[in-house]
C-alpha positions as CSV (number, residue, x, y, z in Angstrom):
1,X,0.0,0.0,0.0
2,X,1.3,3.6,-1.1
3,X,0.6,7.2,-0.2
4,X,1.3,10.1,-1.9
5,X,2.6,13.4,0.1
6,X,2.4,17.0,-0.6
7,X,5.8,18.6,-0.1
8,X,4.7,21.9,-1.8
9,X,3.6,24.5,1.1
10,X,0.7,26.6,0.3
11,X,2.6,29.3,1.4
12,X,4.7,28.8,-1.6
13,X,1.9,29.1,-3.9
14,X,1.5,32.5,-6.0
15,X,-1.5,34.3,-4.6
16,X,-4.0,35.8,-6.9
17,X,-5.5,39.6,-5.6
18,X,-9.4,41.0,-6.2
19,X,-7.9,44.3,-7.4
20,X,-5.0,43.3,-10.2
21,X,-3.2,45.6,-12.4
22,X,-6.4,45.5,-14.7
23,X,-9.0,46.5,-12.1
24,X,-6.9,48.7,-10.8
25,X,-6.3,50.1,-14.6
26,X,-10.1,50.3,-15.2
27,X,-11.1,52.2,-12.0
28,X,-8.3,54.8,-12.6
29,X,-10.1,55.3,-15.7
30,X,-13.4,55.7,-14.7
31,X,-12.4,58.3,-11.9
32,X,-10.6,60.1,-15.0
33,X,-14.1,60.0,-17.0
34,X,-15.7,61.5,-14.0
35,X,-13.3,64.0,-13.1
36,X,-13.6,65.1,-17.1
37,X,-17.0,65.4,-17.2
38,X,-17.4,67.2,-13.8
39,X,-15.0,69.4,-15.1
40,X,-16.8,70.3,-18.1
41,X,-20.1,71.1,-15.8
42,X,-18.3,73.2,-13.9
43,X,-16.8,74.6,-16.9
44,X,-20.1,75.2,-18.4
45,X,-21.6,76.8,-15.3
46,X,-18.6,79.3,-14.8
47,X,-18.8,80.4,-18.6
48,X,-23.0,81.0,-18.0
49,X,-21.8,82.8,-15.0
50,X,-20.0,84.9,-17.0
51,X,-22.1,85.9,-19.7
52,X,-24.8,86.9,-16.9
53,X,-22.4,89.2,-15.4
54,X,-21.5,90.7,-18.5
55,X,-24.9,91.4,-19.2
56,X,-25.5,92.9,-15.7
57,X,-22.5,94.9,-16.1
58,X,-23.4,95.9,-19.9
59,X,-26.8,97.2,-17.7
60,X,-25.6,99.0,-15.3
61,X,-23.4,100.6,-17.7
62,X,-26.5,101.8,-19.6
63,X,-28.2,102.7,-16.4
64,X,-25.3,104.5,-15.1
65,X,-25.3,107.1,-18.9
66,X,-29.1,107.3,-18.5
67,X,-28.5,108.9,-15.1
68,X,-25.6,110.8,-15.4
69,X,-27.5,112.9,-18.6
70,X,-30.8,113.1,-16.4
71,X,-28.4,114.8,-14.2
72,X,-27.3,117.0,-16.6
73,X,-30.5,117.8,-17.6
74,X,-31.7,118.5,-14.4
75,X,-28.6,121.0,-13.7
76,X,-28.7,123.1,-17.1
77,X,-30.4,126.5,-16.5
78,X,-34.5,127.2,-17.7
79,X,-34.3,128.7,-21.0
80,X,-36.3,132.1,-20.6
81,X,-37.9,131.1,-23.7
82,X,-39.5,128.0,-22.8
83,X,-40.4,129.8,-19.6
84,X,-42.6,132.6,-21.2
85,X,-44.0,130.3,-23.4
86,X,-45.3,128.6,-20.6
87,X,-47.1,131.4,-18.8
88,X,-48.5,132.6,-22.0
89,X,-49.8,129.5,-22.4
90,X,-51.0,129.1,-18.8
91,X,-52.2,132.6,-19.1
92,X,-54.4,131.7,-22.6
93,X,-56.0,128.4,-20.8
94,X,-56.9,131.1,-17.9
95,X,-58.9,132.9,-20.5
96,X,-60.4,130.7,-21.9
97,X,-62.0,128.6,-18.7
98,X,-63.2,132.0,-17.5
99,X,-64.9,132.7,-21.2
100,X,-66.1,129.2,-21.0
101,X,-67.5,129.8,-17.2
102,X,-69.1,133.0,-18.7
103,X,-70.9,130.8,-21.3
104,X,-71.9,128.5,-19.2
105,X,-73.6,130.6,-16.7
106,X,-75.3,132.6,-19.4
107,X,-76.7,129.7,-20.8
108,X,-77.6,128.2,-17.5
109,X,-79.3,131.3,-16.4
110,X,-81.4,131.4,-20.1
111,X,-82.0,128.0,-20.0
112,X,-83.8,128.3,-16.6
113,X,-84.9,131.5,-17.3
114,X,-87.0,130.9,-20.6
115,X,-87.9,127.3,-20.5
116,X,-90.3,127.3,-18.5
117,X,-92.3,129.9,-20.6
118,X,-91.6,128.0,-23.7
119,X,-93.2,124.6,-22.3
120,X,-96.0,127.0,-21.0
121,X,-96.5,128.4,-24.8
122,X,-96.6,125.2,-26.3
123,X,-99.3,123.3,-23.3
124,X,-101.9,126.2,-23.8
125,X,-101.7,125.5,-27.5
126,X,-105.4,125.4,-28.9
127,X,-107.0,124.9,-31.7
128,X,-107.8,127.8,-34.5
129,X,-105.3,129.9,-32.7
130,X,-101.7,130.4,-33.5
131,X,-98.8,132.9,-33.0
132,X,-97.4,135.0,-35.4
133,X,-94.1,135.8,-32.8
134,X,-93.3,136.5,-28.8
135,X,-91.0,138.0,-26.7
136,X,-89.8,137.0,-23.8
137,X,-87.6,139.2,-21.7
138,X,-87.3,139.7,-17.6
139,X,-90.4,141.4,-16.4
140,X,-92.0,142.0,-19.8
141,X,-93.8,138.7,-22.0
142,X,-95.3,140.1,-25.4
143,X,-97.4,137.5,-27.4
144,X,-98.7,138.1,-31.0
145,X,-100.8,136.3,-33.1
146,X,-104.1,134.9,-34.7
147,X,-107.2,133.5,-33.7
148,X,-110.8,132.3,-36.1
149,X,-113.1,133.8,-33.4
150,X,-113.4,136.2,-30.4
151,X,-114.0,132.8,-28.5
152,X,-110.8,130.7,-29.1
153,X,-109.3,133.4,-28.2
154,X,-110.8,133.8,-24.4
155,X,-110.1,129.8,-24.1
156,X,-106.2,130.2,-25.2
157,X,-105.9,132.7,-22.5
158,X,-107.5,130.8,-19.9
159,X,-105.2,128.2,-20.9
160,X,-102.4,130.7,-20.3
161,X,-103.2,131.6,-16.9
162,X,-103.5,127.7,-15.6
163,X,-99.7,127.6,-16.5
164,X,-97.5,128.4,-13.4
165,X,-95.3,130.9,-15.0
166,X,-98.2,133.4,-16.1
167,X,-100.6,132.8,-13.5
168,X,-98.4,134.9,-11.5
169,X,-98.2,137.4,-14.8
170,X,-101.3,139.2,-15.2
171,X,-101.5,140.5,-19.2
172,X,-101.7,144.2,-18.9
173,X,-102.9,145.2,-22.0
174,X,-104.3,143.5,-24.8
175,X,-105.0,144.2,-28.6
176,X,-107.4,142.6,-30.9
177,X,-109.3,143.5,-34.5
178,X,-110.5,141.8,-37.3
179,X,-107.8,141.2,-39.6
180,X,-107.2,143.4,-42.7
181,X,-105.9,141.9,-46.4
182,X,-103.2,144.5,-47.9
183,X,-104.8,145.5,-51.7
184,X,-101.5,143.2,-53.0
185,X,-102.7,140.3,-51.2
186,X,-106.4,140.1,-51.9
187,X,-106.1,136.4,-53.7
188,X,-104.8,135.2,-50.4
189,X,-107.2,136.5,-48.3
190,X,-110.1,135.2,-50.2
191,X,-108.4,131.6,-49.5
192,X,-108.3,132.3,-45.5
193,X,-110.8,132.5,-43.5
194,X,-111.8,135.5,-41.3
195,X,-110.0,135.5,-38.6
196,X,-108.7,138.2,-35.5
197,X,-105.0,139.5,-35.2
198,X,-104.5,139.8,-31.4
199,X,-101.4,141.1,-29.2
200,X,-100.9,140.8,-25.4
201,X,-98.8,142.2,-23.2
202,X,-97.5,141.5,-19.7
203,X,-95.2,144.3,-18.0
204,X,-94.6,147.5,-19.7
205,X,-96.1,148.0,-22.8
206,X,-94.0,148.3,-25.6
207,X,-94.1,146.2,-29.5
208,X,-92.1,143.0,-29.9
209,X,-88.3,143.9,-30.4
210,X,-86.1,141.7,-32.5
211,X,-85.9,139.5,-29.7
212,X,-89.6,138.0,-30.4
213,X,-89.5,134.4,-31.5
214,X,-90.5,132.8,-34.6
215,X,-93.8,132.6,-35.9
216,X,-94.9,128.8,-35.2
217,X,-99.1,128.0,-36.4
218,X,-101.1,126.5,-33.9
């Protein structure tokens, strides 16, 4: 019977490592990659820094000539020109909002003045009587017109009276006749019917200046 020994130690024996020349190769090359590409972030970031801070910078710049002529403006001296075109100006607008307030209260004071006797004028209207022209002035109302009979007549100045701004305004004189045809207008007259020209008068008595109104039938 035979046995076999072992006379080689394992101590003897070449050892083999985890991390060879190879691994050790192949890491180191991978930490380059990484270091290169952080690099080139950081690269990236510093150049985008840059730009941004040149365009601040360009800003400012442009900022800074913006105020330096505001404040050159602001220090040169009024031209005397300029400054009496501007009160003549202002003095012009003064003018003209006082001729406007002038205006304004003149046509307030006719507009509340008159109105109220034009609305009256035209709410006692009646029929087969018309006027031929008015005045109305302060104090003083002069009426002129036409009327078929002696009778449409009484009713358009009762109808006169019952408005609030004559009832107050007694008529103190009144005018009234048959109306004539001029000898030039006889063809006309034989086409119109008879009828009685008529004035009245409230205030002082005096004929219808050029202020009268229009002639408007009824």
């Amino acid at each position: 019977m035979s046995q076999q020994i072992n006379l080689i130690s394992p101590l003897l024996l070449k050892k083999r490592y985890a991390f060879g020349l190879r691994e050790m190769a192949l890491g180191l090359g991978v930490i380059l990659a990484a270091a290169l590409a952080w690099g080139g972030v950081l690269h990236y970031q510093a150049g985008t820094l840059e730009t941004r801070a040149a365009q601040r910078e360009a800003l400012q710049a442009t900022a800074q000539q913006e105020l330096d002529q505001l404040n050159a403006a602001a220090t040169r001296p009024v031209s005397a020109l300029l400054t009496a075109r501007v009160k003549a100006t202002q003095a012009q607008v003064a003018q003209r909002e006082a001729l406007l307030a002038s205006i304004g209260g003149t046509i307030e004071h006719t507009s509340t003045g008159f109105s109220p006797h034009l609305r009256a004028l035209a709410l006692s209207s009646t029929d087969g009587v018309w006027l031929n022209g008015f005045t109305l002035a302060q104090g003083h109302v002069a009426l002129k017109g036409s009327a078929l009979n002696a009778g449409l007549l009484t009713t358009y100045m009762d109808r006169l009276g019952k408005q609030t701004v004559f009832s107050g305004m007694p008529f103190s004189g009144m005018d009234a006749a048959l109306a004539q045809s001029a000898d030039g207008g006889r063809a006309d007259a034989a086409q119109r019917p008879e009828h009685i020209d008529f004035s009245l008068y409230s205030g002082s008595r005096e004929k219808p200046s050029a202020d009268q109104g229009d002639a408007h039938g009824r």
